[in-house]
N, C-alpha and C positions, 0 to 999 in steps of 0.2 A: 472554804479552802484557806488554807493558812498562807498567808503573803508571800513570805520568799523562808528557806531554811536550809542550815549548813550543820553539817552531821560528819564528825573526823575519828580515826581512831590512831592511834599508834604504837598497835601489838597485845598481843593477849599473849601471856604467858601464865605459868604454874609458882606462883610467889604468895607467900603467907604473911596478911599483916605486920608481923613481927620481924620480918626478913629484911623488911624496906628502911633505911635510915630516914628519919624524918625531913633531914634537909632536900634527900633525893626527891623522894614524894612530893615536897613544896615544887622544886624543880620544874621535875613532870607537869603538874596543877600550872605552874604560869606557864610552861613553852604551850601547851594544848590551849591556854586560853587566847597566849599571843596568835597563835596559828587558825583558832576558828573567829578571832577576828578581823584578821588580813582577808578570809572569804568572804567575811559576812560584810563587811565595806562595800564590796563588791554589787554583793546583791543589794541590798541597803539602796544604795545609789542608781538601781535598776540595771547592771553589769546581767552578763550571761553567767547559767553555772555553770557554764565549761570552766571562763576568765575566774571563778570562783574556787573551786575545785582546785586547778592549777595553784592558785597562789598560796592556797592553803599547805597543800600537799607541797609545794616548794619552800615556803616558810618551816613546814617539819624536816626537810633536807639541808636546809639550811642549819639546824639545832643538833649539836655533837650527841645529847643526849638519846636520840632516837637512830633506829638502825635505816637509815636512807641519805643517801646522799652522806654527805659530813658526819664519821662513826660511824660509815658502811662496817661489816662483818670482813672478816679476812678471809680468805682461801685457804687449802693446804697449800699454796705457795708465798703465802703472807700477801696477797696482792686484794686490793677492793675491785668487786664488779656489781654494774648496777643492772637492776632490772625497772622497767616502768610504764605505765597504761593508762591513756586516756580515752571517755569515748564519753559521746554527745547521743543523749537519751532521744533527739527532735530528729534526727538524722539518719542513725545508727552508723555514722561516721566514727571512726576509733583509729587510734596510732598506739606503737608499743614499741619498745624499745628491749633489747635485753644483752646482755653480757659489754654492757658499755662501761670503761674504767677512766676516761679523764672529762667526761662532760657533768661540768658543776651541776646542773641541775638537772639528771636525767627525764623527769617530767616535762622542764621547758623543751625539749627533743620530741620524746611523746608527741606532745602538742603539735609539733610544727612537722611530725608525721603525718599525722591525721590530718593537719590545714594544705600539705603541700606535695606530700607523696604517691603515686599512682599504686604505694605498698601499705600495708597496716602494719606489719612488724619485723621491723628490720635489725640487725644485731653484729656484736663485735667495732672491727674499724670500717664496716664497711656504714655503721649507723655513728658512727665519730666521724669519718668524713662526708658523712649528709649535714651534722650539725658545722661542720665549719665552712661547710656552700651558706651558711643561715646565720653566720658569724658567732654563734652562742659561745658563750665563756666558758673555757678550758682551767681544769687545775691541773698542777701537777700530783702525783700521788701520794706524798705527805700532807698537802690540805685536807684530803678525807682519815689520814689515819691518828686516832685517838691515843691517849697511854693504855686508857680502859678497854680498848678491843684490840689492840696491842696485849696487853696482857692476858685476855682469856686466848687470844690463838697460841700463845706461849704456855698458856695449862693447855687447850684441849690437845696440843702437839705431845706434851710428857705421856699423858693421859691416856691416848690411843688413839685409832684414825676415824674414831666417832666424829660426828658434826653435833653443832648444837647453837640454840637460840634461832627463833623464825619471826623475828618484829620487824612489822609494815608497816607504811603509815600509809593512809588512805582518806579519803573525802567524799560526799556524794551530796551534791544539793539540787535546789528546787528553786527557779530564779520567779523574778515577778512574771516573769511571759509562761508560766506555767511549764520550762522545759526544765529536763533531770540533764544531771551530767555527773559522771564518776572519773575518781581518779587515786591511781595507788603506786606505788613505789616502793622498793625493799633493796636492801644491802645483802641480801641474802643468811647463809650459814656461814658463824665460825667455822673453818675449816673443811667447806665445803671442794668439790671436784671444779678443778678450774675450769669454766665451760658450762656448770651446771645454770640452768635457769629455774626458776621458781615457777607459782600461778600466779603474782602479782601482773605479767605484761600480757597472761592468756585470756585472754575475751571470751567470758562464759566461766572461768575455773575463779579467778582472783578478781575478775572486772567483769562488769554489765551495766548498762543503760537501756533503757525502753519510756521512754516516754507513756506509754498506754500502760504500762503496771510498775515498773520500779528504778530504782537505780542502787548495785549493791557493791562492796569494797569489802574482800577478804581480809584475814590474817593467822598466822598459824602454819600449821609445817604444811610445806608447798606442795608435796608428791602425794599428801590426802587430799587435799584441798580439789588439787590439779585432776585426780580420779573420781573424786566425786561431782565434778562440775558444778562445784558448790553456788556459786553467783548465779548462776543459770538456773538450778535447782530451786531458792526462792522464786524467780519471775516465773517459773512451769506450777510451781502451788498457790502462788496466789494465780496466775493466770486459766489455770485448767481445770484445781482443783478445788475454785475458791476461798482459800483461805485468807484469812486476814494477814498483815504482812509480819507481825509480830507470831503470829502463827507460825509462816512460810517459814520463817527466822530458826525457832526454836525447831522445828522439825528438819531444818537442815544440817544444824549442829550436829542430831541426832542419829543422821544418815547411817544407815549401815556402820552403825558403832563396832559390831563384831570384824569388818574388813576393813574401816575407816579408825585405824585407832589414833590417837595423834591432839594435840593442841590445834582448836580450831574460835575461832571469831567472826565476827560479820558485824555491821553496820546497813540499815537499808530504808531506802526512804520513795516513798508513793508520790505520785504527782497531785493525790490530793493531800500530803503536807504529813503524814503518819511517817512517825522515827521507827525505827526497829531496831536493836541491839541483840547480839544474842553471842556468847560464849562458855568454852567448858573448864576454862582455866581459872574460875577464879579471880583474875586480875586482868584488865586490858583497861588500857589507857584510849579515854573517851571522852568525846565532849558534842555538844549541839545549845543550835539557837535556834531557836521558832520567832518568827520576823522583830518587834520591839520587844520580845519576853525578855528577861534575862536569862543569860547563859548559863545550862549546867556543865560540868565540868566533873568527870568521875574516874574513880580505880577500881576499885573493892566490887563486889556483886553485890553485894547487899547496899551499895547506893545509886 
């Protein structure tokens, strides 16, 4: 079994080599490497992968560049809301949070659901005023809003009353005490229904932990993802139907592609140390470390 390992993603989308400007790409490549090294400290030093998870997934909320937290997606009312989910592979303890709009880090919330609430997923101000019984840092609503996602709610608004864009960031590792722990977080759709929630904070749809087979972190448009209980869906094929987890992976992307049509991703990791990656887009921003290996760090499918 491989020692401790920290496995992130942040977003699968539909983007073609040639689309990405080179500086952006470089961008990407260092926040993924800062953020799967804030976990992997963690574990390194014999930390839990919940404390791992968390800090990772809150280091990609922290980075404009990705759609969680800081660069959340806009509303049709130009407002950011966040959705977010933690849960503990040893326990099956889990917290979630959803349609939250001023708590800076809606994971650290997550978190201090699952450590302190007699609820799993709580939402609006009635989960804003859980986080300030728990003092957690408040922003105001210009903190999270970008020029760059500022400006696409200002095309998709010309444009029509479509929605668009679905990037997660998410987390899932494997501490030295052999426990899983996942964790994901989204800003949701450009121009999405004020109200709407994703599968990012649903246990079983965007998030799953099990200790005895996996621990997985969605991404991708939420209302497939969210129907096909896509997290759950991997831990039932490796679990029932033995498959390997890279197995589980690809055949859940593949779920009912005729009623599941849609941008989908995944991330998932075994508690004997096995990564799994698996998307249809082409592009999603990824990264993992297996205990003193060196880090990969990837976009393209074909790396």
């Amino acid at each position: 079994m491989n020692n401790f390992v920290i496995v992130i993603h942040a977003g699968a989308e539909k983007v073609k080599p040639g689309e990405l400007p080179a500086e952006k790409e470089k961008a990407y490549r260092k926040a993924l490497s800062q953020a799967l090294q804030a976990g992997w400290e963690i574990l390194r030093a014999g930390g839990s992968a919940v404390d791992a998870v968390a800090a990772a997934v809150q280091c990609m909320e922290n980075e404009p560049l990705f759609n969680a937290g800081k660069g959340g997606s806009l509303t049709q009312r130009g407002e950011t809301e966040f959705d977010a989910a933690i849960m503990d592979g040893r326990t099956l303890k889990a917290g979630a949070v959803g349609g939250i709009r001023f708590v800076q880090n809606p994971i650290s919330l997550a978190k201090v659901v699952m450590e302190k609430c007699k609820h799993i997923f709580i939402s609006g101000t009635g989960a804003e005023e859980y986080a300030l019984r728990y003092d957690l840092p408040f922003k105001t609503p210009d903190y999270f809003i970008t020029d760059e996602k500022r400006k696409a709610w200002l095309e998709k608004l010309q444009e029509s009353e479509t929605t668009e864009g679905h990037d997660t960031v998410g987390a899932v590792a494997l501490d030295q005490e052999g426990n899983l722990a996942v964790a994901t977080s989204t800003g949701g759709l450009t121009n999405q229904q004020k109200g709407r929630i994703g599968d990012s904070p649903v246990i079983g749809g965007g998030t799953f932990a099990d200790n005895e087979v996996c621990a997985v972190s969605c991404t991708g448009e939420g209302e497939v993802i969210m129907r096909g209980v896509l997290a759950h869906e991997v831990y039932a094929l490796v679990k029932y139907a033995g498959n390997s987890l890279q197995q589980a992976a690809e055949k859940t992307i593949r779920l009912h592609n005729n009623k599941l049509q849609g941008d989908k991703g995944l991330i998932a990791l075994s508690p004997a140390g096995e990564v799994a990656i698996a998307f249809n887009t082409g592009f999603m921003k990824r990264a993992y470390r297996i205990g003193s290996q060196e880090p990969v760090v990837a976009l393209w499918e074909e790396e």
